[in-house]
Residue, then its C-alpha position, 0 to 999 in steps of 0.5 A: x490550493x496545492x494538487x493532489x499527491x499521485x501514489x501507487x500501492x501494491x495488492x500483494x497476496x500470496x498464500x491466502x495473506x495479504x501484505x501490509x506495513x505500518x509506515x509509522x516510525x517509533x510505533x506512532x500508529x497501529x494503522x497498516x498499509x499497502x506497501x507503495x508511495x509517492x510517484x516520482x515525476x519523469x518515472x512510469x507508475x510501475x517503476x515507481x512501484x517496483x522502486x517503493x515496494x522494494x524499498x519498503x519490503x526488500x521484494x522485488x515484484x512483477x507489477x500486474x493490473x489497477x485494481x483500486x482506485x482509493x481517494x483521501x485527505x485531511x479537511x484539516x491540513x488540506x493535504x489530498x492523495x490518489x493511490x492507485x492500487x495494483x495487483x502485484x506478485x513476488x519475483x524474488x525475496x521474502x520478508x524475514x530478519x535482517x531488512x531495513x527500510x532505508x527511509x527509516x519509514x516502515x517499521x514492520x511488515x507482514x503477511x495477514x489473512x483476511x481473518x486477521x485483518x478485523x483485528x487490525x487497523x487498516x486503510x483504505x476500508x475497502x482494501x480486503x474486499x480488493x484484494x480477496x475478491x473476485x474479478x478484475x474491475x477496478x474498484x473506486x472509492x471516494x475521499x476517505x478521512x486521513x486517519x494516523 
């Protein structure tokens, strides 16, 4: 049995509209996500971040509090996740033409309002009460499905 894989993930909101990237190349999938990743050992979880989102957006960010705690895994492959969920706000750059991710991973990224979202596909479920919510307590949920 392998250990889990440790990922941080952005919670960015700005405007009433929330930020998501569809992390699949060629158009695989519809399903959106919050930009972050993997946490690369010997680098502090709010580096990792900032490095991820900027990768995956061209935003530079301020990393604020954990708000969300988010499990999932594939009962398939075995592969399991943590993604830790932090509220994040833009200290420079804006989503427009000319970004690439350098990793060829993201492929779109974009701003929805929370009416928007019941029109998408999105992970994890309880990522909008998150990020349109109130309060500040860091909400868990347990192992949710892999799903591509």
């Amino acid at each position: 049995m392998t250990s889990p894989r440790l990922a941080a993930r952005a919670v960015i909101v700005e405007e009433g509209r929330l930020l998501l990237v569809n992390a699949y190349p060629d158009g695989r999938s519809d399903l959106w996500c919050a930009p972050g990743g993997g946490i690369e050992a010997g680098t502090d979880i709010p580096s990792n971040l900032k490095r991820e989102v900027h990768e995956e957006t061209g935003l530079t960010i301020e990393v604020g509090p954990l708000v969300l705690l988010n499990e999932f895994h594939s009962s398939a492959s075995g592969f399991h996740q943590v993604d830790l969920f932090f509220r994040a706000t833009i200290l420079a750059g804006s989503i427009g033409e000319g970004w690439r991710d350098p990793a060829a991973v993201v492929t779109e990224r974009r701003f929805f309002s929370e009416a928007e979202l019941s029109a998408i596909r999105f992970k994890p479920d309880s990522l909008a009460k998150v990020a349109f919510g109130a309060g500040e307590t860091v909400h868990y949920d347990a192992l949710e499905e892999l799903v591509v």
